[in-house]
C-alpha positions in Angstrom: -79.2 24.5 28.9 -76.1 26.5 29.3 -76.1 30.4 30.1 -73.3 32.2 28.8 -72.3 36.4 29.5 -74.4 37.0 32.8 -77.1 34.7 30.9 -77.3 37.1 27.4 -76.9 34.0 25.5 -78.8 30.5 25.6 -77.1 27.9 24.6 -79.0 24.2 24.2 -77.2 21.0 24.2 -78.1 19.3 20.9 -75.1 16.3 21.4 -72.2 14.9 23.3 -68.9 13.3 23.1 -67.0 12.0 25.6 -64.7 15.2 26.1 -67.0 17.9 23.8 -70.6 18.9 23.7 -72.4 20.7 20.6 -74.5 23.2 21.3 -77.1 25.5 19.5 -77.7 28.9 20.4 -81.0 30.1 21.2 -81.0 33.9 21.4 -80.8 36.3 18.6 -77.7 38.1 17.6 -75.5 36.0 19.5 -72.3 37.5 19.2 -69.5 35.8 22.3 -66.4 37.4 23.3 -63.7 36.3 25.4 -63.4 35.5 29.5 -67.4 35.5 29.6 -69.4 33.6 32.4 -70.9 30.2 32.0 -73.3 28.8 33.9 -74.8 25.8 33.9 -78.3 25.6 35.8 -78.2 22.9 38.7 -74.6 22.0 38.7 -72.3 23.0 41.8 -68.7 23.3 41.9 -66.9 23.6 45.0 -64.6 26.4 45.1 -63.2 27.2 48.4 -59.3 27.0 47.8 -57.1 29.3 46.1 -56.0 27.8 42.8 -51.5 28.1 41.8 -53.0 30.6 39.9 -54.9 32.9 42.2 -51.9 32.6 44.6 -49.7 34.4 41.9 -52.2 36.9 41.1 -52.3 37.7 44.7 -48.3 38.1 44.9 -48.9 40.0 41.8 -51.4 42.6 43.3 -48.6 42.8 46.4 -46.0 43.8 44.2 -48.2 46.5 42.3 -49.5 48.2 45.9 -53.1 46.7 45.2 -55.3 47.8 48.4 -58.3 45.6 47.7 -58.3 41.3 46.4 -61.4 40.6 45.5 -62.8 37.2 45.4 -64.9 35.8 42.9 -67.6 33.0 43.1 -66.8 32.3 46.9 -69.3 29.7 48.9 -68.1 30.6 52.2 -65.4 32.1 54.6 -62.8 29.2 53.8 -61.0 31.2 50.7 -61.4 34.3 52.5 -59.2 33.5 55.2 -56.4 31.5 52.9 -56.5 34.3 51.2 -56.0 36.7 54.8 -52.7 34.4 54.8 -50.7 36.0 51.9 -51.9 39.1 51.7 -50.4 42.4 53.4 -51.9 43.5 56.3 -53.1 46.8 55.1 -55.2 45.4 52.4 -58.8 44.5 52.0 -60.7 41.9 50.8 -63.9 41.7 48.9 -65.7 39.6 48.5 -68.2 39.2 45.8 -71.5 37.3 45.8 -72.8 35.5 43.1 -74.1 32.2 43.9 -77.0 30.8 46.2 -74.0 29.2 48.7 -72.8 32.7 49.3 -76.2 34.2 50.3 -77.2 31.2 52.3 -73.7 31.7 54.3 -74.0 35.5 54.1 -73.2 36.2 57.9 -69.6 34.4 58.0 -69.0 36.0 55.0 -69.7 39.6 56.1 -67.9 39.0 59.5 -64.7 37.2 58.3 -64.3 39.8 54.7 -63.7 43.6 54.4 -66.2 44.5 52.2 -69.0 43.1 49.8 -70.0 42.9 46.2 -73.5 42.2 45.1 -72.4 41.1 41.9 -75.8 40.4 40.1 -75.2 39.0 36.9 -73.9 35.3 37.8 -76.3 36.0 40.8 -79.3 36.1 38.8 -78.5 32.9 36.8 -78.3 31.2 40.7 -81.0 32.8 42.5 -83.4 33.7 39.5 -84.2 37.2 38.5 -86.7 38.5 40.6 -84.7 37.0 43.5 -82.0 39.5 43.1 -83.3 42.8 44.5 -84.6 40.8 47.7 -81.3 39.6 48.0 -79.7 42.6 47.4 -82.0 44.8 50.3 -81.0 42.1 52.7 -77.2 42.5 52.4 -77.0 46.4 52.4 -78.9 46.0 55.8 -76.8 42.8 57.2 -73.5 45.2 55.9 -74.6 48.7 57.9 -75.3 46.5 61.0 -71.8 44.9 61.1 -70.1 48.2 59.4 -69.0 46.8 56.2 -69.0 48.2 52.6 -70.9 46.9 50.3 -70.8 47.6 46.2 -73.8 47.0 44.0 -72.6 46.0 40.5 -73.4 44.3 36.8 -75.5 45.8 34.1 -76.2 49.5 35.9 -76.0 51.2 32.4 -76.0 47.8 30.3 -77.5 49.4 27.3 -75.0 52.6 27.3 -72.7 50.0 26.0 -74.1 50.8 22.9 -76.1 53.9 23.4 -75.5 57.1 24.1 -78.3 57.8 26.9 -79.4 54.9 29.3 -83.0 54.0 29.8 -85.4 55.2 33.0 -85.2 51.5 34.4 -81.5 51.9 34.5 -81.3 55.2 36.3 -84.0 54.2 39.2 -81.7 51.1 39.6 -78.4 52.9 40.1 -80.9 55.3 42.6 -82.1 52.1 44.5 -79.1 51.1 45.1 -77.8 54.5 46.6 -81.0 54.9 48.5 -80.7 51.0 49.9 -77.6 52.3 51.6 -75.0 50.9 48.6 -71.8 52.9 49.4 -71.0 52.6 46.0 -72.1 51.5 42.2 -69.9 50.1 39.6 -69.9 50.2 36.0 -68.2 47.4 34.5 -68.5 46.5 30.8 -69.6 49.8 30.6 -66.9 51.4 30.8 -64.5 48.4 29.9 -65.9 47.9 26.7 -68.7 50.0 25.9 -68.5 52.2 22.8 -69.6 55.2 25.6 -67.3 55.2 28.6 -66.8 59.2 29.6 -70.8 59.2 29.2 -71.8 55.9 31.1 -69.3 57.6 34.1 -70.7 60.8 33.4 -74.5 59.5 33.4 -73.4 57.5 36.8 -71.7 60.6 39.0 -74.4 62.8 38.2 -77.1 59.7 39.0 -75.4 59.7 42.5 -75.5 63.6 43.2 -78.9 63.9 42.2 -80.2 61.2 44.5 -77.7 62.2 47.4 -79.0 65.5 47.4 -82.3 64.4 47.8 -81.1 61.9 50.3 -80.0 65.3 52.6 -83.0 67.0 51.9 -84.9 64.5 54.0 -82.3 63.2 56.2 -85.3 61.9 58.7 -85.8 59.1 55.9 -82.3 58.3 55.9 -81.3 58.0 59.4 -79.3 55.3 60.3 -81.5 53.3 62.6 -79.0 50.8 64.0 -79.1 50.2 68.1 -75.6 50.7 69.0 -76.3 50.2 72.8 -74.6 47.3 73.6 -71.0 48.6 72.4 -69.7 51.8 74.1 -67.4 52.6 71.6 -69.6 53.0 68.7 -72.3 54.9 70.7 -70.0 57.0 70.8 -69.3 57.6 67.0 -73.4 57.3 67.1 -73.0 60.3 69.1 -71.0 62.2 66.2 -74.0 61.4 63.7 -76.3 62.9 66.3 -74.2 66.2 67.0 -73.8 65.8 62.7 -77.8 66.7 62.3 -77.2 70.2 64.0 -77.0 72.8 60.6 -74.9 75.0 61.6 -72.1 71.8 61.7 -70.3 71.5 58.1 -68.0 68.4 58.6 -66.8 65.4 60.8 -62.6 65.1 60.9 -61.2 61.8 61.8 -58.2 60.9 62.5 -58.0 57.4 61.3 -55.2 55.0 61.3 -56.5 52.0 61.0 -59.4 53.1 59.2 -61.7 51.6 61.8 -63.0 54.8 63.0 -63.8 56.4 59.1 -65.7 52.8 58.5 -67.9 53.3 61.5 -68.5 57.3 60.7 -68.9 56.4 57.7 -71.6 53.6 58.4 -73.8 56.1 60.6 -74.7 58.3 57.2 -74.0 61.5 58.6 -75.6 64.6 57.2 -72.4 66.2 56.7 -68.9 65.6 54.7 -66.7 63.3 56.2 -62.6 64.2 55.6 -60.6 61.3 57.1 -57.0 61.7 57.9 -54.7 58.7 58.0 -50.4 58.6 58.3 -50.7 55.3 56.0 -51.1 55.6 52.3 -52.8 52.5 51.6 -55.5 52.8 54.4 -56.1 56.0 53.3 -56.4 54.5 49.6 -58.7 52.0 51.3 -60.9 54.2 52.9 -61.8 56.2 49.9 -64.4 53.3 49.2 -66.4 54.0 52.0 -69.5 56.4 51.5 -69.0 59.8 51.9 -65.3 59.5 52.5 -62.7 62.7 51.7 -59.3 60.6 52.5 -56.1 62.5 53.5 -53.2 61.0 53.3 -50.8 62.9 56.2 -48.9 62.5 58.9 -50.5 61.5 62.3 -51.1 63.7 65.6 -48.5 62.8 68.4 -50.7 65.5 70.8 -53.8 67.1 71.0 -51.9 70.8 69.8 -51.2 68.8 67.1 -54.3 67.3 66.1 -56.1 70.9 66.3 -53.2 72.4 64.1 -53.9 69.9 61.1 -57.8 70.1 61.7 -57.0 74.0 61.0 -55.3 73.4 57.9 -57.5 71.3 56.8 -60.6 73.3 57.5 -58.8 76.8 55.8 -58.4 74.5 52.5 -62.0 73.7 52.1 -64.3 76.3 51.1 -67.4 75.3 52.0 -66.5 75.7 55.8 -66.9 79.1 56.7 -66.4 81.4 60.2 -68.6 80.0 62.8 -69.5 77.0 61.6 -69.1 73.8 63.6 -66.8 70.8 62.9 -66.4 67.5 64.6 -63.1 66.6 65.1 -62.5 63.3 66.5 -59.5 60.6 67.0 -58.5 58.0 69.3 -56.4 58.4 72.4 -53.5 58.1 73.0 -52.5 59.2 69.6 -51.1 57.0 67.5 -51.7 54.0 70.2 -55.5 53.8 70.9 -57.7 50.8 69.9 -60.5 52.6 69.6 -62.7 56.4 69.3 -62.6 57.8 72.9 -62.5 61.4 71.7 -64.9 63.8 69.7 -64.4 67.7 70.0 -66.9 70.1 68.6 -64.4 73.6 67.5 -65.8 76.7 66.5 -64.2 77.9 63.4 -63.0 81.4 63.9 
């Protein structure tokens, strides 16, 4: 049997040659485009080095300003880190999972990439079906523990490809996903080929608002439970998602220039907006994946004067802060040199 498009299509092998096979299709209204995934139940292929290909797509992504490679069909770390190699240093990696090798070697994955996709069409053919949404609980976890994000994608609005409105099923998936911890969901043929893209994103964003808002609502559900005791530098961000739960506080500002600090703010689910402020465009860029994530691209504080002047400007542009509200200001010291969050401030706005 061969599986072909994210297993749509069931193809059986009726004859072989000694370079072609004949097949017959076994679903209905088979109809096969270009660049679509086979699979082929019980066969492995290794593929843990970059082809002469990938390497040029890589240089090509440089050249563009790409901020994230992704890697498809990885087993392991191997390609991760040939690929850590040639890339620019203020890039990211992702790297998608869609085969049993990857889940089995999840851990080394998560610890040597940037972030994860739980891509779950190809997964599904590997894993089986109603493997999946085990599979995909247990990697949103394993990714808040070691502060990574992670993207749930394939088939979120599969039948808005063709239709206008998307089914019931559809909608509580996209809303598992967000209340799993997912720090984002992706459309793909959707929206690459679908006769309904503007809808499909449109049916998406307002998926994600609805179930966020319900996510603040009860916050005590949605705590962030991870035991951060061990590490005194993230305690310490913990301590900005504690100070975060007070109401009268209306946003966290960090200053960000690795983007180290925004991943770990980010990671603790705050109640409140985050605004991250970074001097380096393509962190900033990279930063906007995280969940709940306002990126600024400016320049950085040299001082503490400094840092309180741009936190001002920042807070008179946004209208949902108002006079004597809270905000959580923290950075790194010294500025521009630190390794890590040493600082939080809590300012008054007056």
């Amino acid at each position: 049997m061969i599986l072909i498009d994210d297993g749509k299509y069931l193809f059986r092998v009726i004859k072989k040659k000694k370079k072609s096979i004949f097949t017959q299709c076994e679903s209905k209204n088979c109809i096969l485009y270009s660049n679509k995934s086979v699979h082929v139940p019980g066969i492995k292929v290794s593929l843990n080095t970059l082809t002469k290909k990938d390497k040029k797509d890589i240089q090509f992504a440089k050249k563009i300003g790409c901020n994230w490679i992704a890697l498809s069909y990885l087993q392991n770390s191997k390609i991760i880190k040939s690929t850590r190699k040639i890339i620019n240093s203020d890039m990211g990696i992702i790297a998608k999972i869609e085969n049993s090798m990857a889940v089995k070697n999840i851990d080394d994955i998560i610890d040597k990439s940037d972030a994860l996709m739980i891509a779950r069409g190809d997964l599904a053919m590997d894993v089986g079906h109603s493997d999946v949404p085990n599979v995909q609980l247990d990697i949103i976890k394993k990714c808040a523990k070691a502060f990574k994000p992670v993207i749930v994608a394939t088939q979120m609005l599969e039948s808005m490809i063709e239709n206008l409105s998307p089914t019931r099923a559809e909608i509580n998936d996209i809303a598992t996903a967000i209340f799993q911890g997912a720090d984002a969901v992706m459309l793909s043929a959707e929206s690459a080929i679908g006769k309904n893209p503007i809808q499909s994103v449109k049916t998406m964003s307002n998926t994600i608002l609805s179930t966020e808002k319900y996510k603040r609502k009860h916050i005590e559900d949605f705590k962030s439970k991870i035991n951060l005791q061990k590490d005194a530098m993230k305690s310490m961000v913990l301590s900005i998602k504690d100070l975060a739960y007070n109401p009268q506080v209306k946003c966290i500002i960090a200053f960000s220039n690795s983007g180290k600090t925004a991943k770990i703010v980010s990671s603790m689910r705050p109640a409140v907006r985050i605004i991250t402020i970074s001097p380096k465009i393509n962190i900033s860029r990279s930063i906007s994946l995280f969940w709940g994530v306002k990126s600024i691209n400016s320049k950085d504080a040299k001082n503490w004067k400094e840092m309180m002047k741009i936190s001002k400007e920042i807070i008179k542009k946004e209208k949902f802060i108002n006079r004597g509200d809270l905000v959580v200001i923290t950075a790194g010291l010294p500025f521009g040199k630190a390794k890590m969050t040493n600082m939080i401030r809590l300012y008054e706005v007056n």
